[in-house]
PDB file of N, CA, C, O and CB in Angstrom:
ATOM      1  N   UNK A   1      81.124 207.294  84.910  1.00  0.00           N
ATOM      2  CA  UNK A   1      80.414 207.038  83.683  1.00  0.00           C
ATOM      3  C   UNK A   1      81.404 206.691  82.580  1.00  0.00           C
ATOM      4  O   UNK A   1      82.498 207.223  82.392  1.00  0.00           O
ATOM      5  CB  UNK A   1      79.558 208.244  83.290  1.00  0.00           C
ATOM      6  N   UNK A   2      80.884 205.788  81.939  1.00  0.00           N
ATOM      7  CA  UNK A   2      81.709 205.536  80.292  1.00  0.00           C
ATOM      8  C   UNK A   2      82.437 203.788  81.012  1.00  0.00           C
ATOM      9  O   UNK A   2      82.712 202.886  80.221  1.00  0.00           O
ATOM     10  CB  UNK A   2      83.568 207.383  79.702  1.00  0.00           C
ATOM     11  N   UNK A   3      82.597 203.646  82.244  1.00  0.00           N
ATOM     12  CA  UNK A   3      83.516 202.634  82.288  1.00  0.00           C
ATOM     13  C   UNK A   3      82.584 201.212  82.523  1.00  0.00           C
ATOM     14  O   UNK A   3      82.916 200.049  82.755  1.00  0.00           O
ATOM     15  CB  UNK A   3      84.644 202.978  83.497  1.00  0.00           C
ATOM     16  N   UNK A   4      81.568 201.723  82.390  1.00  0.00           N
ATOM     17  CA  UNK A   4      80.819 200.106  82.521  1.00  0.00           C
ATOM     18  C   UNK A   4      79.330 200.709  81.563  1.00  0.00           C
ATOM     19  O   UNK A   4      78.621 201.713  81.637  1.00  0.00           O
ATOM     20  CB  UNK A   4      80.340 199.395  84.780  1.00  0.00           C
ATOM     21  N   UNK A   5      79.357 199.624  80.783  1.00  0.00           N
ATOM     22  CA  UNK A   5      78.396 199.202  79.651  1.00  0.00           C
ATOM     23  C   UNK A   5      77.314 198.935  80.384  1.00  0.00           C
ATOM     24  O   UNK A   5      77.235 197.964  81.136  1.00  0.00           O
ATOM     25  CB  UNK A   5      78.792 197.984  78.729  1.00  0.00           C
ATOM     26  N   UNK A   6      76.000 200.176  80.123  1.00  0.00           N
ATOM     27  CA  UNK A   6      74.774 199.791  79.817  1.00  0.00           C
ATOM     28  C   UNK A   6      74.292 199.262  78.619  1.00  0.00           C
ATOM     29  O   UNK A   6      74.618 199.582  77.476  1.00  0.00           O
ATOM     30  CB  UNK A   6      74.164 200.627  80.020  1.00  0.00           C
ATOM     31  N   UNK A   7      73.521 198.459  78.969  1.00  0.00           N
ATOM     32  CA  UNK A   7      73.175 197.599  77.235  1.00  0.00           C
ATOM     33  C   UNK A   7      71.682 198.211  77.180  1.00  0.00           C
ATOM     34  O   UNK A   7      71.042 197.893  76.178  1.00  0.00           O
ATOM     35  CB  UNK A   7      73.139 195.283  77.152  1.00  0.00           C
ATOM     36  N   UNK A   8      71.178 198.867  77.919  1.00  0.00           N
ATOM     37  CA  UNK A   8      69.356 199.390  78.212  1.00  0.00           C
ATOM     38  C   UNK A   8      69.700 200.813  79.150  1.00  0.00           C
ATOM     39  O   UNK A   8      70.344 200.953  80.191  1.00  0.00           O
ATOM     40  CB  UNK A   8      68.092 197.864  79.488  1.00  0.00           C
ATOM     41  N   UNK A   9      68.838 201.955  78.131  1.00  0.00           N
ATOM     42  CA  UNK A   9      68.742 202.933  79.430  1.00  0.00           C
ATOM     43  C   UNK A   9      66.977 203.302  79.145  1.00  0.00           C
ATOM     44  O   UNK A   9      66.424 203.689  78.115  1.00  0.00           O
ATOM     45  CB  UNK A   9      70.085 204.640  79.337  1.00  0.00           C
ATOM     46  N   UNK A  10      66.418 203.006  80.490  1.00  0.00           N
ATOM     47  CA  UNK A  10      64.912 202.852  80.392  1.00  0.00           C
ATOM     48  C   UNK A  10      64.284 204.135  81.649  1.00  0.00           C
ATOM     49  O   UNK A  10      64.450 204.192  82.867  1.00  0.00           O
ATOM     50  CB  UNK A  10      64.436 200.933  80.839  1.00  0.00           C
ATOM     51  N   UNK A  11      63.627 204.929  80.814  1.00  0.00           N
ATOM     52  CA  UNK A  11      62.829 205.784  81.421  1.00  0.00           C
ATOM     53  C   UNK A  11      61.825 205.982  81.399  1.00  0.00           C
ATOM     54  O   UNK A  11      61.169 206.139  80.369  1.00  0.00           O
ATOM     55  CB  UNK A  11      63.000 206.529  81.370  1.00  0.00           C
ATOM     56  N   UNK A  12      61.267 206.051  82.908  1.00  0.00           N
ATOM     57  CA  UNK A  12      60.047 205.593  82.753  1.00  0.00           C
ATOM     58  C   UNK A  12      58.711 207.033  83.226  1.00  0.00           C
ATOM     59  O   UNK A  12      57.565 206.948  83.669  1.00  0.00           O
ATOM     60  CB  UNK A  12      60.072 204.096  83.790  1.00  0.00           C
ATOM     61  N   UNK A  13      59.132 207.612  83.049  1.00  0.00           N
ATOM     62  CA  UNK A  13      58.276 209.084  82.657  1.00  0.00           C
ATOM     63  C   UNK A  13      58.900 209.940  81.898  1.00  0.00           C
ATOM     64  O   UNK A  13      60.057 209.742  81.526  1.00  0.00           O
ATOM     65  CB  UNK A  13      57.908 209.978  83.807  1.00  0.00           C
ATOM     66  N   UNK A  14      58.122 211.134  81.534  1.00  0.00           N
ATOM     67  CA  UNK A  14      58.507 211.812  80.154  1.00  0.00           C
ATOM     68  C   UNK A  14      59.282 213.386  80.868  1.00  0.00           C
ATOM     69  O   UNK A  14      59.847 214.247  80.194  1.00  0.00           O
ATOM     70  CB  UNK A  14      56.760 212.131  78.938  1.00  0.00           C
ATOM     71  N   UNK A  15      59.078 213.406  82.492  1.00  0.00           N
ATOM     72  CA  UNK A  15      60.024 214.048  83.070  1.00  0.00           C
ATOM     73  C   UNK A  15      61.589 214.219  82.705  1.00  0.00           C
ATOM     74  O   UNK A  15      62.273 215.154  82.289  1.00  0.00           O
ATOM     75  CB  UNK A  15      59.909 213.592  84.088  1.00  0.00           C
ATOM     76  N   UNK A  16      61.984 212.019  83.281  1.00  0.00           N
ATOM     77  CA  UNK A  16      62.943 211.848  83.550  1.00  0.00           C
ATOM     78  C   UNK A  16      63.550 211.946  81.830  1.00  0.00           C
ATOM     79  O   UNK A  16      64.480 212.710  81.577  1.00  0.00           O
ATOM     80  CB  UNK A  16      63.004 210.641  84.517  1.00  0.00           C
ATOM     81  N   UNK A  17      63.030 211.254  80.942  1.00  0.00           N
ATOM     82  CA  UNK A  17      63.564 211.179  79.750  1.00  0.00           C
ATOM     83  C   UNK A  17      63.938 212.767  79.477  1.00  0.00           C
ATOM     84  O   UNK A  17      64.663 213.203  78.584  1.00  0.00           O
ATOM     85  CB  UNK A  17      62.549 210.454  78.709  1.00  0.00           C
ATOM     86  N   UNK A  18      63.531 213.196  80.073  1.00  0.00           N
ATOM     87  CA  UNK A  18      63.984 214.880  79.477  1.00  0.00           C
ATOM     88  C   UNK A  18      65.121 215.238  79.889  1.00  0.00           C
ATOM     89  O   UNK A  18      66.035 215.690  79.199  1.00  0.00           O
ATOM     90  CB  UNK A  18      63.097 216.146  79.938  1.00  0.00           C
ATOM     91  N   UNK A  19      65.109 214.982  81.455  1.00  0.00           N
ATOM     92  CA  UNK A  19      65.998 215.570  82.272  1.00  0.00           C
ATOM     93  C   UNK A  19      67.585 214.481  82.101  1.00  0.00           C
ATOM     94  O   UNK A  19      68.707 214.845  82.453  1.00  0.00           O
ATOM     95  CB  UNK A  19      65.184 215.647  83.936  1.00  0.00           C
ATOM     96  N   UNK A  20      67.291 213.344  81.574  1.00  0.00           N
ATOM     97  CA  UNK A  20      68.472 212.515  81.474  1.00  0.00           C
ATOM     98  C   UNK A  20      69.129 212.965  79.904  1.00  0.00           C
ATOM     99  O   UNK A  20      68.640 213.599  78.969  1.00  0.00           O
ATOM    100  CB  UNK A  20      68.003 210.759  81.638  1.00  0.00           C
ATOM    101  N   UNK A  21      70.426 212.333  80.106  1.00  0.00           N
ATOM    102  CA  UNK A  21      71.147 213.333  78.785  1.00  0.00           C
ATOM    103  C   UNK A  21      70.394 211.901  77.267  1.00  0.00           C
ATOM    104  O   UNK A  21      69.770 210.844  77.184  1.00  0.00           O
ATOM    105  CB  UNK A  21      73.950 213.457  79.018  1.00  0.00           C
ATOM    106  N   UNK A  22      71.038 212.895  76.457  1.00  0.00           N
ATOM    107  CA  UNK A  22      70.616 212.013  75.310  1.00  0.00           C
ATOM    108  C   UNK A  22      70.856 210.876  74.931  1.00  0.00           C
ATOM    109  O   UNK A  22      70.205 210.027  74.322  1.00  0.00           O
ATOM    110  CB  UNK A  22      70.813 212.381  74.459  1.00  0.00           C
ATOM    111  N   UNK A  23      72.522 210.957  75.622  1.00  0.00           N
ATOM    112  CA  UNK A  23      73.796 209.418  74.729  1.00  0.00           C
ATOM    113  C   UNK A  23      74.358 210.394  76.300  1.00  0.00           C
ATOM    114  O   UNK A  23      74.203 211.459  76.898  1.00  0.00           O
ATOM    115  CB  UNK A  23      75.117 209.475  72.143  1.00  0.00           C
ATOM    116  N   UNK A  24      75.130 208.999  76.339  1.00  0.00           N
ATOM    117  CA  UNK A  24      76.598 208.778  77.618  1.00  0.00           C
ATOM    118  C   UNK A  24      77.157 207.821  77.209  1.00  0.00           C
ATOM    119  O   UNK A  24      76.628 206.921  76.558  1.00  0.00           O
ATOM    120  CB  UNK A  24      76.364 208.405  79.311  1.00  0.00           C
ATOM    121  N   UNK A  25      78.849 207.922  77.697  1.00  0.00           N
ATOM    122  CA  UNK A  25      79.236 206.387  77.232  1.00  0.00           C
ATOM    123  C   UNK A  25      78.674 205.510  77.886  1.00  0.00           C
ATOM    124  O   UNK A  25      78.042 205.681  78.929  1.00  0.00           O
ATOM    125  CB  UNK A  25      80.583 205.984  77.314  1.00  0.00           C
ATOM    126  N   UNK A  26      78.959 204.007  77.036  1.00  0.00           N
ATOM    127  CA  UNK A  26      78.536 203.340  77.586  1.00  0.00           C
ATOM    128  C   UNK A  26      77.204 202.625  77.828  1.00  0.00           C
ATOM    129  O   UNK A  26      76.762 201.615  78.376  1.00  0.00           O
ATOM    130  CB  UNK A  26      78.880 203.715  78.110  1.00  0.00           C
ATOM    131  N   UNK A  27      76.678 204.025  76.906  1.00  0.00           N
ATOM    132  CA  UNK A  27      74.949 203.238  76.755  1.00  0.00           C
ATOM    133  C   UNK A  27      74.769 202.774  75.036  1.00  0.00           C
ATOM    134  O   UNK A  27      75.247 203.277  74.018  1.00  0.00           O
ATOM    135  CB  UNK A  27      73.316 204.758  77.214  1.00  0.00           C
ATOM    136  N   UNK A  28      73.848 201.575  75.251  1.00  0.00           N
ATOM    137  CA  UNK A  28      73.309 201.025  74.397  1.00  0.00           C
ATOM    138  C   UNK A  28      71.870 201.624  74.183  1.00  0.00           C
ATOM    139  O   UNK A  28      71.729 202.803  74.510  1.00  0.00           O
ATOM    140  CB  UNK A  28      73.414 199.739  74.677  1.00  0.00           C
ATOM    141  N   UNK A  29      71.094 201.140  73.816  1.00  0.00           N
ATOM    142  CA  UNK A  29      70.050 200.893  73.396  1.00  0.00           C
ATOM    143  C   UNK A  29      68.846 202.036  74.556  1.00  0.00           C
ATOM    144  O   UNK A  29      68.828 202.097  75.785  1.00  0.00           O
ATOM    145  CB  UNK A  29      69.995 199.134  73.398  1.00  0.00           C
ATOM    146  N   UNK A  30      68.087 202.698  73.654  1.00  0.00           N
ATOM    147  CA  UNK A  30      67.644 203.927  75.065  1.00  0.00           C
ATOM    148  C   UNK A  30      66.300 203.471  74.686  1.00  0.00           C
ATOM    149  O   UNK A  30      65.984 203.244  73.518  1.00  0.00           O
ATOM    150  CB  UNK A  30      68.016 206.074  74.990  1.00  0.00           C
ATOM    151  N   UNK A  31      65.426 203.327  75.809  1.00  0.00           N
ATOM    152  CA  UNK A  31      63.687 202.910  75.686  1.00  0.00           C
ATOM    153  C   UNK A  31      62.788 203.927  76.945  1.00  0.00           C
ATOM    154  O   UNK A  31      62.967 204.002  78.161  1.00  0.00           O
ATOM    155  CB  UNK A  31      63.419 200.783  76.186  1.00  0.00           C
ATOM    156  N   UNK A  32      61.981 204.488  76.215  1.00  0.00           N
ATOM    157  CA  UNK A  32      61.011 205.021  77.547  1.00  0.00           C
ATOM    158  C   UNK A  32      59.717 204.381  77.545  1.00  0.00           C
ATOM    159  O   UNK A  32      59.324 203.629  76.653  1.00  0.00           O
ATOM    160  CB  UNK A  32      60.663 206.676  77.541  1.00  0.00           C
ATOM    161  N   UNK A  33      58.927 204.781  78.808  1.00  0.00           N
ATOM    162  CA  UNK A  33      57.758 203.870  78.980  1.00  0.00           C
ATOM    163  C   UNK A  33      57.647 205.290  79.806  1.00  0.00           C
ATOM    164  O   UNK A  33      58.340 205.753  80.712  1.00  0.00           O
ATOM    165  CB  UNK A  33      57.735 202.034  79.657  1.00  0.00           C
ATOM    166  N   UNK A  34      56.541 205.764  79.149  1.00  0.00           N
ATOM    167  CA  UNK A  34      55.961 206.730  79.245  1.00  0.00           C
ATOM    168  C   UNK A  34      54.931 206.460  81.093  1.00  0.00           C
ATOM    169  O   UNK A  34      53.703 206.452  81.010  1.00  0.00           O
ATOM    170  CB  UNK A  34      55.133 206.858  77.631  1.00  0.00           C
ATOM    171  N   UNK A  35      55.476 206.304  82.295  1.00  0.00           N
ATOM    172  CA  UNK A  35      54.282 206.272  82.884  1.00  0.00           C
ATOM    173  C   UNK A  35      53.798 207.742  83.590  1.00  0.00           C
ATOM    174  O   UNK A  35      54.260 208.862  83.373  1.00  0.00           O
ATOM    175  CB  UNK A  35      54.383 205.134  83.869  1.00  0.00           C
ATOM    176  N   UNK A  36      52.628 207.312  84.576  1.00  0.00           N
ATOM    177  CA  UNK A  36      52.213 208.369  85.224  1.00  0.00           C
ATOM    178  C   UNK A  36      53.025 208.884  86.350  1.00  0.00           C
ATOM    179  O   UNK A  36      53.331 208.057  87.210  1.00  0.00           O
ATOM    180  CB  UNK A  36      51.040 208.113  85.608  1.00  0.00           C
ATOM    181  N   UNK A  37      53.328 209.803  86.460  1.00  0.00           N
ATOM    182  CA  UNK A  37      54.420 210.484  87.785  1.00  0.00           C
ATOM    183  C   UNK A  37      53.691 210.373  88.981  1.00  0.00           C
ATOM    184  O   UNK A  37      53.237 211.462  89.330  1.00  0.00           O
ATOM    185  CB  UNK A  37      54.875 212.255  87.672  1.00  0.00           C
ATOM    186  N   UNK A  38      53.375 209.289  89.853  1.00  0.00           N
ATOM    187  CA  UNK A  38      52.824 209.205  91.397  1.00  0.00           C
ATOM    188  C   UNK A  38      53.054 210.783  92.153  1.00  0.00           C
ATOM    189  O   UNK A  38      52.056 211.431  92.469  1.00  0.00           O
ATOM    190  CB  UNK A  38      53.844 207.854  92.360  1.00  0.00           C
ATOM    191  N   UNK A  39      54.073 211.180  92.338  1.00  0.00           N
ATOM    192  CA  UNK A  39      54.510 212.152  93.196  1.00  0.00           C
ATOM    193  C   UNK A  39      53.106 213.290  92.747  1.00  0.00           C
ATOM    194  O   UNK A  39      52.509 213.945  93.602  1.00  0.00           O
ATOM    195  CB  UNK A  39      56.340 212.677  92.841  1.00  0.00           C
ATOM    196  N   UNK A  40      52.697 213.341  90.920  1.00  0.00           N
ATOM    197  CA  UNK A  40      51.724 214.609  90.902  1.00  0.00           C
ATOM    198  C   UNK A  40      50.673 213.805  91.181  1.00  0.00           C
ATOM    199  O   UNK A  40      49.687 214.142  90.526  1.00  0.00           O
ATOM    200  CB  UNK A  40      51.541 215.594  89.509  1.00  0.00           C
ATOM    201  N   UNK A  41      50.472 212.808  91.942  1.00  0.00           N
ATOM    202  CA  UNK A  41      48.891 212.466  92.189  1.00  0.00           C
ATOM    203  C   UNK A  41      48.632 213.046  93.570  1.00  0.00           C
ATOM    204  O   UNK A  41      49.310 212.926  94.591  1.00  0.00           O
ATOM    205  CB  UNK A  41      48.492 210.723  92.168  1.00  0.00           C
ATOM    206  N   UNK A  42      47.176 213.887  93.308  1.00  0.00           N
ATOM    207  CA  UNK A  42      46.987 214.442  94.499  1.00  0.00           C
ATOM    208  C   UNK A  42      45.202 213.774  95.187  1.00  0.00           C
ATOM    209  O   UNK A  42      44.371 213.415  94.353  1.00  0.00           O
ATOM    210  CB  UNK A  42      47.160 216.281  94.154  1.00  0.00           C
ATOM    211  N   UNK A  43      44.952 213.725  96.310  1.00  0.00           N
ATOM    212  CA  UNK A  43      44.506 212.916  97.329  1.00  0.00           C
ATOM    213  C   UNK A  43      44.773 212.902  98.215  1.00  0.00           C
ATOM    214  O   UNK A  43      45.766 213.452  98.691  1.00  0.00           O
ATOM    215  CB  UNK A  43      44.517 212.076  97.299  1.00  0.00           C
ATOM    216  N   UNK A  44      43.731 212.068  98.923  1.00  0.00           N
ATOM    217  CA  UNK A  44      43.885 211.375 100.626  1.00  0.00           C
ATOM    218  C   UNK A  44      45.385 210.722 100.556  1.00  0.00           C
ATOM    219  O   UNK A  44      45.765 210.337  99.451  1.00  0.00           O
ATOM    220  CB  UNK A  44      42.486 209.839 101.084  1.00  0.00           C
ATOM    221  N   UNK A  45      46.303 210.572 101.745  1.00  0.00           N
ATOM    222  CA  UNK A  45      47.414 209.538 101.987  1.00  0.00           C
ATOM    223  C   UNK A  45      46.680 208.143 101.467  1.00  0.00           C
ATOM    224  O   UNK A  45      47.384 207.367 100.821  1.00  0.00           O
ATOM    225  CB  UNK A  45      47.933 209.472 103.752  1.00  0.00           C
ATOM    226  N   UNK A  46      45.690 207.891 101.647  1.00  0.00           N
ATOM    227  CA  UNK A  46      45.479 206.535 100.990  1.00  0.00           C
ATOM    228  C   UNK A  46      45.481 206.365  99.851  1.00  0.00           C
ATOM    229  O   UNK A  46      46.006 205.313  99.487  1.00  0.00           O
ATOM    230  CB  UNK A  46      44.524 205.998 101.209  1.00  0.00           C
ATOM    231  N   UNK A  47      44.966 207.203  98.871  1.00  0.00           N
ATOM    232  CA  UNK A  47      44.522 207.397  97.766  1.00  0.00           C
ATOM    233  C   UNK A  47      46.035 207.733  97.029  1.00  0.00           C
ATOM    234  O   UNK A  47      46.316 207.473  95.859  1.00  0.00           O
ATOM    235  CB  UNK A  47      43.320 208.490  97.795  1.00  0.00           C
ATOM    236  N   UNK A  48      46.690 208.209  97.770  1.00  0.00           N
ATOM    237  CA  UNK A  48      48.252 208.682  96.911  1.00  0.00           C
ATOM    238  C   UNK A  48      48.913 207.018  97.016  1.00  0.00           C
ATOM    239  O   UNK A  48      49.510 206.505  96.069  1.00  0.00           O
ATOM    240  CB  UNK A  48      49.587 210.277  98.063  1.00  0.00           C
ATOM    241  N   UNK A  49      48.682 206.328  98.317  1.00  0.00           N
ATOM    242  CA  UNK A  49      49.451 205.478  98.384  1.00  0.00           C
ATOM    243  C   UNK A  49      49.185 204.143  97.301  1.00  0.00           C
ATOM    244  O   UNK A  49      50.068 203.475  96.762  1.00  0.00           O
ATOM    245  CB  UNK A  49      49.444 205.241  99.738  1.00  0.00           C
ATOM    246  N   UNK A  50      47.390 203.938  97.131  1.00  0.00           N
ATOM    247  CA  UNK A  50      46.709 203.429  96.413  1.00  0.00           C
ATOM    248  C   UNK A  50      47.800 203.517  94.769  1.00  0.00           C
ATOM    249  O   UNK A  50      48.374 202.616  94.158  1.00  0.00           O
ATOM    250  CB  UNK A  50      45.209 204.201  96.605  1.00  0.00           C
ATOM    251  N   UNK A  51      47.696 205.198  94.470  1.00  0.00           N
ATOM    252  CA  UNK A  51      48.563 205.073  93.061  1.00  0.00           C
ATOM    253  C   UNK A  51      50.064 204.799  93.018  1.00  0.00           C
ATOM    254  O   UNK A  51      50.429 204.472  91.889  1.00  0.00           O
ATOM    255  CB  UNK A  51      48.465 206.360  92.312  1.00  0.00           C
ATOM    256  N   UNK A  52      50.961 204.837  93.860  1.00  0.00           N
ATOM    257  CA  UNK A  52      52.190 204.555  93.879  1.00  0.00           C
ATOM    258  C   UNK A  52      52.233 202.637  93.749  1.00  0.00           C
ATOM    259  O   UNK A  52      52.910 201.755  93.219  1.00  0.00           O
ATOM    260  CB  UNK A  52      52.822 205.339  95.326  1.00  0.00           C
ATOM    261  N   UNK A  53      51.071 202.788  94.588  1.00  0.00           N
ATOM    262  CA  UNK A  53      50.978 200.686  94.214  1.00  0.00           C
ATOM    263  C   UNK A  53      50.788 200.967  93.006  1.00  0.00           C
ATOM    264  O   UNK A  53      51.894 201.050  92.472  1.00  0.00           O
ATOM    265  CB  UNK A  53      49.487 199.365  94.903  1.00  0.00           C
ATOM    266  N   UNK A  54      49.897 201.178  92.213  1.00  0.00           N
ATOM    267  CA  UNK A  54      49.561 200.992  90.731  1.00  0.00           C
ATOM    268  C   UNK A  54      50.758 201.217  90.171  1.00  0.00           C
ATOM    269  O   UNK A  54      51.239 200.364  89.426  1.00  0.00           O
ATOM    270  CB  UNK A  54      48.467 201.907  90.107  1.00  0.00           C
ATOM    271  N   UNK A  55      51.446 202.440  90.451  1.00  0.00           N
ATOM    272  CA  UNK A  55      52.974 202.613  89.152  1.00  0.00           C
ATOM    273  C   UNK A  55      53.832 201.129  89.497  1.00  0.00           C
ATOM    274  O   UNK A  55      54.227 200.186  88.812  1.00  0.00           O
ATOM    275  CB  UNK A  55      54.467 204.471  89.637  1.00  0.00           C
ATOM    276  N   UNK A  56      53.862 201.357  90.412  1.00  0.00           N
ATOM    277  CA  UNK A  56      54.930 199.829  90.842  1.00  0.00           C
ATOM    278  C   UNK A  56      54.404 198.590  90.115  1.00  0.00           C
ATOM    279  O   UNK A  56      55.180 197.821  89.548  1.00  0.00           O
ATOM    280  CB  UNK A  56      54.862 199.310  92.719  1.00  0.00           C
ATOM    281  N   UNK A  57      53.337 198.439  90.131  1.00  0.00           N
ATOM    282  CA  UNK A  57      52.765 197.563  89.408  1.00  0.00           C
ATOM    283  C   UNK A  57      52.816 197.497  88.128  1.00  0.00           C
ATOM    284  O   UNK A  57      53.029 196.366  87.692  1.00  0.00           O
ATOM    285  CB  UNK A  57      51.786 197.550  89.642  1.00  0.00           C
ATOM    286  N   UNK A  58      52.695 198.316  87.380  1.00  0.00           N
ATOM    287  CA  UNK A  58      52.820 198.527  85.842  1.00  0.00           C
ATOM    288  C   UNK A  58      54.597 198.789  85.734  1.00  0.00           C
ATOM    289  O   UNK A  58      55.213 198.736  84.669  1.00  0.00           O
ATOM    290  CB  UNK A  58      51.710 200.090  85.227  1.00  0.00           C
ATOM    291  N   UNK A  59      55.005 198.975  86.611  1.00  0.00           N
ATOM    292  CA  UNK A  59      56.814 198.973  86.142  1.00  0.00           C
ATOM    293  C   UNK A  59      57.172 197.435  86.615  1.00  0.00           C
ATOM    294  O   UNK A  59      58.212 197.137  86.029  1.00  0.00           O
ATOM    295  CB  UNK A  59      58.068 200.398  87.241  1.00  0.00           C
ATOM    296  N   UNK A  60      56.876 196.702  87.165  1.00  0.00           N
ATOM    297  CA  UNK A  60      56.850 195.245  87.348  1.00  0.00           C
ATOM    298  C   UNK A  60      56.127 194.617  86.197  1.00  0.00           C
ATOM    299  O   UNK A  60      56.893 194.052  85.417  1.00  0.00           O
ATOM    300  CB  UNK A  60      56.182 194.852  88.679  1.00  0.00           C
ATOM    301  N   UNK A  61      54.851 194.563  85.880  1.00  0.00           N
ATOM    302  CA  UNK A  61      54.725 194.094  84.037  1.00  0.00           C
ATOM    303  C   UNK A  61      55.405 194.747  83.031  1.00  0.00           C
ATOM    304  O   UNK A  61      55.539 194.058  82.020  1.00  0.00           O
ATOM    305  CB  UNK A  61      53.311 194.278  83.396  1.00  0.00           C
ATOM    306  N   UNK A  62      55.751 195.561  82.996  1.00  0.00           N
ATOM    307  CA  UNK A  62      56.795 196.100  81.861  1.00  0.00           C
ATOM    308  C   UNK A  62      57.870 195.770  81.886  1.00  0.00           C
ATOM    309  O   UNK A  62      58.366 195.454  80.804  1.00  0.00           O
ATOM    310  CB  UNK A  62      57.017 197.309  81.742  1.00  0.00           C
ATOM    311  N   UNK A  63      58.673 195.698  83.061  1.00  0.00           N
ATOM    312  CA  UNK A  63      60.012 194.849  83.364  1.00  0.00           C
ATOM    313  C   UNK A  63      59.986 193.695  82.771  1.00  0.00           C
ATOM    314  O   UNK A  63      60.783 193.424  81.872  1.00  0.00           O
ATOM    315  CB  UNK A  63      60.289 194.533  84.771  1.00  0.00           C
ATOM    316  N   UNK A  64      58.754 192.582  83.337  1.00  0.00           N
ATOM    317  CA  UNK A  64      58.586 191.178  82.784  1.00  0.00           C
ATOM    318  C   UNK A  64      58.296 190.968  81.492  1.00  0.00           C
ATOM    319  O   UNK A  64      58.798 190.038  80.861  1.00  0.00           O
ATOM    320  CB  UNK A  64      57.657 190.526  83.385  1.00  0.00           C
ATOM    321  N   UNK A  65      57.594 191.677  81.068  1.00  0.00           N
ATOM    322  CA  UNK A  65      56.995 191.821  79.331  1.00  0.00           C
ATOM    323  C   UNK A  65      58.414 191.748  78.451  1.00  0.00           C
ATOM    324  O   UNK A  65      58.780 190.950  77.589  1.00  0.00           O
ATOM    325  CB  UNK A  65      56.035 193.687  78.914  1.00  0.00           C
ATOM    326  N   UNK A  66      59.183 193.150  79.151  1.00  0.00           N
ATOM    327  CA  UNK A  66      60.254 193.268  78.515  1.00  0.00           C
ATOM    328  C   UNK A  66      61.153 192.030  78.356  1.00  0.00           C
ATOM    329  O   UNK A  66      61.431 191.422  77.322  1.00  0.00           O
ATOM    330  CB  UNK A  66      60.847 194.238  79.075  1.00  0.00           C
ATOM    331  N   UNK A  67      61.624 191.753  79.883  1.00  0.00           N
ATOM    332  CA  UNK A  67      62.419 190.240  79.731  1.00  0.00           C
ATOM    333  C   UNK A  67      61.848 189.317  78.597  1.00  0.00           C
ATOM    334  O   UNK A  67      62.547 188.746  77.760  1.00  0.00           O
ATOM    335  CB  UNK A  67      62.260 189.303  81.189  1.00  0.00           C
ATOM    336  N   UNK A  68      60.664 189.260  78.674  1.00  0.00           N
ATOM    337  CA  UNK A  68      60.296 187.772  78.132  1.00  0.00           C
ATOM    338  C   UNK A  68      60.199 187.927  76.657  1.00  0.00           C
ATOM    339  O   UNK A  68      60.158 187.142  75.710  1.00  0.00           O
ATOM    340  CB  UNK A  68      58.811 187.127  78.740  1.00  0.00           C
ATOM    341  N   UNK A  69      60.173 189.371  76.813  1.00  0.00           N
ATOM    342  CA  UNK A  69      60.769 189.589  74.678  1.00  0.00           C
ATOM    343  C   UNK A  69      62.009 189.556  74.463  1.00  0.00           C
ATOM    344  O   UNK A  69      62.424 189.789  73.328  1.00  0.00           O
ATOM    345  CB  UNK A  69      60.507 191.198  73.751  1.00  0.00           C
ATOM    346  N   UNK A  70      62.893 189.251  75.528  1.00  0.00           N
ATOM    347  CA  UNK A  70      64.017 189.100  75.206  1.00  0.00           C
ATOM    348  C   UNK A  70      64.847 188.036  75.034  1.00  0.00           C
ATOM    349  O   UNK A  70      66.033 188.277  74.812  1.00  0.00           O
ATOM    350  CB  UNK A  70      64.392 189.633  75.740  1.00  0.00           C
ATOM    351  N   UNK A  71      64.586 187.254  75.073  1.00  0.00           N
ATOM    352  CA  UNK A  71      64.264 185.866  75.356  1.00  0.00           C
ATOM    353  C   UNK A  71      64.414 185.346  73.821  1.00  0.00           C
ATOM    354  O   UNK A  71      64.224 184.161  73.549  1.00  0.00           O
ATOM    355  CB  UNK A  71      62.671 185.621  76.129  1.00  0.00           C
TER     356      UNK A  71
END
């Protein structure tokens, strides 16, 4: 850590933002995206697998959203 520049540190539940430190070297700019934690969805194997598609999905438009504001 410290020897290579993050320019984005992006977390994407309110778990991880907790559990990750505040500042490290090396980081820029810190953003969370509050999503839903798959792992606490409880259900059928289909029904769990059903929501892990959905997070993936919404972290794939947020990725792109993001890019294209960057732009």
């Amino acid at each position: 850590m410290g020897k290579i520049h993050f320019g984005y540190l992006i977390t994407v539940c309110s778990e991880a933002d907790e559990k990750c430190p505040t500042t490290f070297p090396g980081m820029g700019q810190r953003l969370r995206w509050d999503l839903e934690d798959p792992v606490k969805f409880t259900g059928t194997e289909e029904e769990k697998l059903k929501k892990f598609r959905e997070i993936r999905d919404q972290i794939k438009w947020k990725v792109k959203e993001w890019v294209d504001n960057q732009k």
